[in-house]
C-alpha positions in Angstrom: 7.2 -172.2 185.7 4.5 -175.2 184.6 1.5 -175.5 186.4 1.1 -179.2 187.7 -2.7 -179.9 186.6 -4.9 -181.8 188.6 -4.9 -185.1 186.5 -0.9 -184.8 187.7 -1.5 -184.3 190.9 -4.1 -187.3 191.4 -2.0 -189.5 189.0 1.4 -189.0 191.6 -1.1 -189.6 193.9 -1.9 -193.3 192.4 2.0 -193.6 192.4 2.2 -193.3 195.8 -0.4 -195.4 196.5 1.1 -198.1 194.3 4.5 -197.7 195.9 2.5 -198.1 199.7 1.4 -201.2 198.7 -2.4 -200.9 197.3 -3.9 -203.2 194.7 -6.1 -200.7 193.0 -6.9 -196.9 193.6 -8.5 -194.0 192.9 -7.9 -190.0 193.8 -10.0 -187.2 192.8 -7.9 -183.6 193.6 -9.9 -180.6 193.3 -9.3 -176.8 193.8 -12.1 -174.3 194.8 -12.0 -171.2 194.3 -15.3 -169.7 195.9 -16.0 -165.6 196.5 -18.6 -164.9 199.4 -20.7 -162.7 200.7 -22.4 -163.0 203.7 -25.9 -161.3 205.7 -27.2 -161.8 209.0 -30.2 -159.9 210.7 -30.8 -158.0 207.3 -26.9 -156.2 207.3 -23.7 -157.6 205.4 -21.6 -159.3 207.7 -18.6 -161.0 205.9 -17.0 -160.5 202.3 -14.0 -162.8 201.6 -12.6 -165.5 198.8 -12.0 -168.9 199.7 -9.1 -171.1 198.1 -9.5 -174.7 199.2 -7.8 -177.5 198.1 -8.7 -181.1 198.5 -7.3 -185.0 197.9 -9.4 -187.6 198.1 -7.4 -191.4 197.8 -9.1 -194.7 198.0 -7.3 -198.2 198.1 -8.1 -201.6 198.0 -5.8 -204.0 199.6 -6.4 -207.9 199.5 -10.3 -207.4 199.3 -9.9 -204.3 202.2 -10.2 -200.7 201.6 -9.1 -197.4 203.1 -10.2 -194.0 202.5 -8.2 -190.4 202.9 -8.5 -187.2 202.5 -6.0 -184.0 202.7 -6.2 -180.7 201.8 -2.9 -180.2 200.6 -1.6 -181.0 197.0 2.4 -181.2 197.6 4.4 -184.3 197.6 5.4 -184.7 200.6 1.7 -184.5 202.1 0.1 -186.8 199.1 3.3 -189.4 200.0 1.9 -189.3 204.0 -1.2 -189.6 203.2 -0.7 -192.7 200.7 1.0 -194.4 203.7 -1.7 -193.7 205.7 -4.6 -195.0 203.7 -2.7 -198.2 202.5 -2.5 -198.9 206.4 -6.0 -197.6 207.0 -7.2 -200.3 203.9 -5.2 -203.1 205.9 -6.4 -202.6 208.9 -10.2 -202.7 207.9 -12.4 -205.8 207.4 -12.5 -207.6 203.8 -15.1 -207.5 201.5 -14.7 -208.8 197.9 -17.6 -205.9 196.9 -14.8 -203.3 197.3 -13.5 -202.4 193.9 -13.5 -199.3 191.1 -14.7 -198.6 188.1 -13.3 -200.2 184.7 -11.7 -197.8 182.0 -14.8 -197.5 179.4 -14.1 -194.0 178.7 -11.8 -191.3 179.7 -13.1 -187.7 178.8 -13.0 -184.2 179.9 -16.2 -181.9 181.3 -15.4 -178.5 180.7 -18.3 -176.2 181.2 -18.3 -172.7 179.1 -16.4 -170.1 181.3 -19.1 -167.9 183.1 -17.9 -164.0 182.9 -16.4 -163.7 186.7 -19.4 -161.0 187.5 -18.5 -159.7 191.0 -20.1 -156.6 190.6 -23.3 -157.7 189.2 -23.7 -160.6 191.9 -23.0 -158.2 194.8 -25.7 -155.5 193.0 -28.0 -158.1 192.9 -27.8 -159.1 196.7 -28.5 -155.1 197.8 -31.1 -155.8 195.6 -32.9 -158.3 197.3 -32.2 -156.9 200.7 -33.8 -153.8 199.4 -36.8 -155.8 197.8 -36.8 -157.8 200.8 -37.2 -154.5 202.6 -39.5 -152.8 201.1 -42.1 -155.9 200.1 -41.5 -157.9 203.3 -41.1 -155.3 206.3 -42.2 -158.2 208.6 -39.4 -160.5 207.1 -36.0 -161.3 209.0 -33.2 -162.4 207.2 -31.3 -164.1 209.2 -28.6 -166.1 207.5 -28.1 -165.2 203.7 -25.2 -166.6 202.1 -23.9 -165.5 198.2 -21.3 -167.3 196.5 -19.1 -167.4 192.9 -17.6 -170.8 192.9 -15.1 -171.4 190.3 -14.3 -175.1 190.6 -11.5 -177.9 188.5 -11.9 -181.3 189.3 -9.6 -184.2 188.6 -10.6 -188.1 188.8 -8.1 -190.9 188.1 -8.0 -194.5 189.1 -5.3 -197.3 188.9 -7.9 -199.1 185.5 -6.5 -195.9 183.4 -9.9 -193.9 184.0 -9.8 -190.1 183.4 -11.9 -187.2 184.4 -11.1 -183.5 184.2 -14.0 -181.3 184.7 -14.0 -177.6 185.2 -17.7 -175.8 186.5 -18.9 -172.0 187.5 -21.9 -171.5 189.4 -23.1 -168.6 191.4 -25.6 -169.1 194.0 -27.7 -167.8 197.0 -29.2 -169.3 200.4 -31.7 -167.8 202.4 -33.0 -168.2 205.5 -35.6 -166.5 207.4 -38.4 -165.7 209.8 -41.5 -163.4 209.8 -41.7 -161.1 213.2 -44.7 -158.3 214.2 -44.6 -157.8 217.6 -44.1 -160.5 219.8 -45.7 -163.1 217.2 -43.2 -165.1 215.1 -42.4 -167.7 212.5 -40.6 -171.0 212.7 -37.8 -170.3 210.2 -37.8 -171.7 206.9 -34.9 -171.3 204.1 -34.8 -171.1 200.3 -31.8 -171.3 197.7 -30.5 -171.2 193.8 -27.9 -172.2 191.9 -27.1 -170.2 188.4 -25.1 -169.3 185.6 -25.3 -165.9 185.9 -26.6 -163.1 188.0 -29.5 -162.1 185.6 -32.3 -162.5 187.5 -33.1 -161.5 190.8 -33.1 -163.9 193.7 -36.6 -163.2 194.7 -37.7 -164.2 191.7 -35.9 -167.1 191.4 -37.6 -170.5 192.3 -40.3 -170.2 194.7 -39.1 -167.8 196.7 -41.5 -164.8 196.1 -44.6 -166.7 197.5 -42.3 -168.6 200.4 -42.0 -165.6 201.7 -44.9 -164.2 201.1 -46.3 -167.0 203.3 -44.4 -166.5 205.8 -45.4 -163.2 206.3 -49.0 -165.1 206.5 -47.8 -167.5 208.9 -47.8 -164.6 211.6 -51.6 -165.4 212.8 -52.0 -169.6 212.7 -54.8 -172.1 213.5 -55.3 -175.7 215.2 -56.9 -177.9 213.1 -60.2 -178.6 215.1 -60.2 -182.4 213.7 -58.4 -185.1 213.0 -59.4 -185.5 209.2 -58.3 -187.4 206.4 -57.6 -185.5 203.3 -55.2 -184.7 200.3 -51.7 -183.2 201.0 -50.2 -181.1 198.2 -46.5 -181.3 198.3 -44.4 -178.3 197.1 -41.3 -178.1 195.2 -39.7 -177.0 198.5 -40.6 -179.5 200.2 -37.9 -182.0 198.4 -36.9 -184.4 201.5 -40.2 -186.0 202.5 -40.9 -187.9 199.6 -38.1 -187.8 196.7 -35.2 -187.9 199.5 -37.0 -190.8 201.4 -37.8 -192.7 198.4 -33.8 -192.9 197.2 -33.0 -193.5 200.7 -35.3 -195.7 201.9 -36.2 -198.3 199.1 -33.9 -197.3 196.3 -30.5 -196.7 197.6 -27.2 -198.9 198.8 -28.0 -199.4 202.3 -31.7 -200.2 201.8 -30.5 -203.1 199.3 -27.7 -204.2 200.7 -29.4 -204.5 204.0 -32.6 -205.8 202.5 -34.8 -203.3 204.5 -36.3 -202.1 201.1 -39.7 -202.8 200.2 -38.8 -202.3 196.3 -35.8 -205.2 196.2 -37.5 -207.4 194.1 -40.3 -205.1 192.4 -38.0 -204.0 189.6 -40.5 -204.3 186.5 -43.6 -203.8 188.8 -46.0 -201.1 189.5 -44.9 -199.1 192.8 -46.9 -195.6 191.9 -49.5 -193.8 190.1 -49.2 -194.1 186.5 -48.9 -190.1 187.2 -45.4 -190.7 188.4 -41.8 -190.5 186.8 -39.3 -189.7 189.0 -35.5 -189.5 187.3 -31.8 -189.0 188.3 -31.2 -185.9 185.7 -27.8 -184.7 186.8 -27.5 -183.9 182.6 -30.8 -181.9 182.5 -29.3 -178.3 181.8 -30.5 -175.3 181.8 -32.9 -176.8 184.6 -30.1 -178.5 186.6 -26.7 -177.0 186.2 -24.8 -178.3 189.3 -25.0 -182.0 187.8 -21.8 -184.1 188.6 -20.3 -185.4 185.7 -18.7 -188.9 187.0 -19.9 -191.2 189.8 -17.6 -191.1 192.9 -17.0 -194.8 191.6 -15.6 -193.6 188.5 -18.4 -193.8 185.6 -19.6 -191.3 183.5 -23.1 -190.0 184.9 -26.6 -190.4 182.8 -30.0 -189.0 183.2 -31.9 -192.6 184.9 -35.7 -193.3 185.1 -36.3 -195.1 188.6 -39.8 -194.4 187.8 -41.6 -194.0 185.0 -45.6 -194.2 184.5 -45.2 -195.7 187.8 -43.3 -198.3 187.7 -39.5 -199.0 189.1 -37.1 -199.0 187.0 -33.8 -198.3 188.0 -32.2 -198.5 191.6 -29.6 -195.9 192.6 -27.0 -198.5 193.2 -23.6 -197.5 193.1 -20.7 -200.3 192.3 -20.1 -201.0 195.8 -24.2 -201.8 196.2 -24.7 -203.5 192.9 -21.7 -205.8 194.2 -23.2 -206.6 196.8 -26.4 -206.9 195.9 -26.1 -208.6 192.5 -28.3 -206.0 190.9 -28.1 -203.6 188.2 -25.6 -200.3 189.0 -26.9 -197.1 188.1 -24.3 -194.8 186.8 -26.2 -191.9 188.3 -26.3 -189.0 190.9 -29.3 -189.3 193.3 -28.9 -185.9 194.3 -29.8 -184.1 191.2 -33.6 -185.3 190.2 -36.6 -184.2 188.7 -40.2 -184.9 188.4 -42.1 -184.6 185.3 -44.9 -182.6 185.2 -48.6 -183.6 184.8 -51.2 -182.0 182.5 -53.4 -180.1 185.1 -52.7 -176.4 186.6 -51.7 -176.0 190.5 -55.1 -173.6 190.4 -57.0 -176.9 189.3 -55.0 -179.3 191.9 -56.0 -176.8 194.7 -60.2 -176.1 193.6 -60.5 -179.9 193.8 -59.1 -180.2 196.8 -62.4 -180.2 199.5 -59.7 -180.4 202.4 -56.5 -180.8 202.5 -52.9 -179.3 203.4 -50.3 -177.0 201.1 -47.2 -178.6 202.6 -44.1 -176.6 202.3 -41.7 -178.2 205.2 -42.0 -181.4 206.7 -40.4 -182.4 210.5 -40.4 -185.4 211.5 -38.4 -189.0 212.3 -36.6 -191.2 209.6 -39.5 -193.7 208.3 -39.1 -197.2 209.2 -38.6 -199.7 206.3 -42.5 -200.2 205.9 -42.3 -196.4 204.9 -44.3 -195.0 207.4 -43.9 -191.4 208.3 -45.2 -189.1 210.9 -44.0 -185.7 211.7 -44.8 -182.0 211.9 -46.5 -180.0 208.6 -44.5 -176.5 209.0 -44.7 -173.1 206.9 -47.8 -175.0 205.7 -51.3 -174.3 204.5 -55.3 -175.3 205.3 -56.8 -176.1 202.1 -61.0 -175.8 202.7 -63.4 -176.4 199.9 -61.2 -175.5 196.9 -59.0 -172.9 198.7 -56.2 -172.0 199.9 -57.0 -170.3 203.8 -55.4 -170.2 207.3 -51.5 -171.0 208.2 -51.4 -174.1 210.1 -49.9 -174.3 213.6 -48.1 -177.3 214.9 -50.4 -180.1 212.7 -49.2 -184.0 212.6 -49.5 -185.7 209.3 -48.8 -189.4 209.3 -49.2 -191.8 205.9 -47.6 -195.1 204.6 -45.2 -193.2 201.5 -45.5 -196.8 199.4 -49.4 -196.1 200.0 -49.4 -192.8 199.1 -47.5 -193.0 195.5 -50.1 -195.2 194.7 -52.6 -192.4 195.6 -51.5 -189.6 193.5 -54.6 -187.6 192.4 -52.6 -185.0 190.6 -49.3 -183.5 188.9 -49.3 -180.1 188.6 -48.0 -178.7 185.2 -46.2 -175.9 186.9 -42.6 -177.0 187.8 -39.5 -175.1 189.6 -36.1 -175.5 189.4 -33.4 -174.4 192.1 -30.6 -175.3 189.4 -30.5 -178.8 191.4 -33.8 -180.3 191.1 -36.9 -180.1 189.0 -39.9 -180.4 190.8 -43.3 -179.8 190.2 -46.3 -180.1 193.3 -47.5 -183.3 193.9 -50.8 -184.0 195.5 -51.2 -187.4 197.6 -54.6 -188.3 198.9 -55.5 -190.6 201.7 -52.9 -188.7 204.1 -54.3 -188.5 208.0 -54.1 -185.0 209.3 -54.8 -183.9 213.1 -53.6 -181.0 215.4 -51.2 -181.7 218.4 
């Protein structure tokens, strides 16, 4: 009997859509095929393979649009669901921005085959319970997750686009806490994404020396002062700045909204000369869970927003360039990267008189003037050139538009997770006090 692929199945699904009345259309249909293994509290707990299906369908009615998604791939559900997002589409309020992406292109992503290596990944997590074990006595893991995801991917719209993409990955997520006694850690969590199970996961990343210090974080300190000083951001610590920056000043909502500071500095100077920060879903070995097409329908590229400090690119999708009247970037936001500077972490940290190693930040959404104020956690005191005491509880608040422009240093050391590229950034001017 013939296998219906997945370009079939989201291209009936466009005919249905057609026949319910929409205008235009897209579907993506996807299978997942994803083995698991599970730990909590240092012991397996779950083994199992996963076989989900999904169906995502988008129309546009008369300037309206309606969004649905199944997890079935039969006729009869993809006809129901058709109905149901026609009516959905014609029920919601019109807005000529709605529309998908021209046919420019139609190609197909297939990723070399990774050898299925079931054995080797599950060798390699009693290997890092064991290491864990035996290095880290004091560490707790208390959720661990291990996964072989075999993925195919279908995108189509009612324009005549075409995706097919088909993607292995295996990956690990960790999350722990350091316990002697009655003294504890907050709990912080590390994770990779790889082609293979060649390496092992504590020395993948930064993981190593993020749980080495959480071992250290067992005995803290207040800071005695409120000071102002440098604050060297990890490669772990991803959201603070590179997730607020595409949120906050670069992305669809910020633009369309006009909250962002950056809506007219396109060509300007918005950080240190130090800075380029890029979308580099493309940048493999370093980033290998990169989507290959835009959920509007365009082929993703690697994109500069910065570069020597100055904006480049926003991460507007259609919908937000539409709206917006500025350029679209045919990108994902997700997958990014930093590139590196010409001076070694050791260097960064022996010019730093005082300061903070920050590995986890806590703390509200920033406002639109890109202020931010939370709690440094799993974090560092940095005193006259070193590295010393694990910091309890301590505020840091800073303007982030202020602080690109007060980057002292890059280091040249970068890590990748197989999603971003990061190297430690050090921002100076940041106000630092104990609660």
């Amino acid at each position: 009997m013939k296998t219906t692929s997945f370009v079939e199945i989201a291209q009936y699904a466009l005919g249905a859509l057609k026949k319910s009345g929409a205008d235009k259309s897209s579907c993506i249909a996807k299978k997942t095929i994803r083995d698991e293994f599970n730990v909590e509290a240092n012991a397996f707990t779950l083994m199992r393979t996963t076989f989900d299906n999904s169906l995502v369908l988008t129309a546009i009615v008369g300037g309206r649009r309606g969004v649905t998604a199944i997890n079935k791939h039969d006729k009869a559900s993809i006809d129901e669901a058709a109905d149901a997002c026609v009516a959905l589409a014609k029920s919601s309020e019109p807005d000529d921005a709605f529309d998908i992406a021209e046919l420019v292109e139609n190609k197909v992503f297939i990723k070399p085959e990774i050898t299925k290596d079931r054995d080797g990944l599950f060798a390699r997590i009693r290997e890092y319970l064991g290491q864990v074990r035996d290095e880290f006595p004091k560490i707790i893991i208390e959720g661990f997750s291990s996964t072989l995801t075999d993925a195919e991917e279908a995108y189509v719209n009612s324009n005549g686009v075409i995706f097919e993409s088909r993607y292995d990955a295996y990956g690990f997520h960790s999350m722990f806490v350091a316990k002697d006694g009655e003294k504890g850690t907050s709990f912080n969590y590390d994770g990779a994404s790889f082609l293979k199970p060649s390496t092992p996961f504590l020395d993948s990343g930064m993981h190593r020396t993020l749980l080495e210090e959480a071992v250290k974080s067992l005995d803290t300190r207040m800071v005695d002062e409120k000071f102002t000083g440098k604050v060297i951001v990890t490669p772990a610590c991803t959201d603070m700045l590179w997730g607020t920056i595409t949120d906050n000043f670069l992305g669809d909502r910020a633009l369309i909204e006009g909250t962002s500071r950056w809506k007219d500095a396109l060509g300007t100077q918005v950080a240190d000369k130090k800075l380029t920060f890029r979308a580099a879903p493309l940048n493999e070995p370093h980033i290998i869970t990169g989507s290959r097409w835009t959920n509007d329908g365009y082929i993703t590229r690697d994109v500069d927003f910065i570069k020597d400090g100055v904006l480049k690119s926003f991460a507007l999708g259609l919908y937000g360039a539409k709206k917006t009247g500025k350029p679209r970037a045919d990108t994902s936001t997700y997958h990014c990267e930093v590139l590196p500077g010409d001076i070694a972490l050791a260097e960064i940290i022996k010019s730093t008189e005082r300061g903070i190693l920050l590995n986890r930040f806590s703390g509200g959404s920033p406002g639109a003037s890109g202020d931010i104020s939370g709690v440094a956690k799993n974090s560092f005191l940095i005193e006259n050139g070193a590295v010393t005491d694990a910091l309890q509880e301590t505020m840091i608040s800073f303007n982030i538009l202020d602080a690109l422009k007060n980057i002292s240093a890059i280091s040249r050391e970068r890590v990748t997770n197989g999603t971003t590229h990061l190297p430690w950034v050090c921002l100076d001017g940041i106000t630092v006090s104990g609660k």
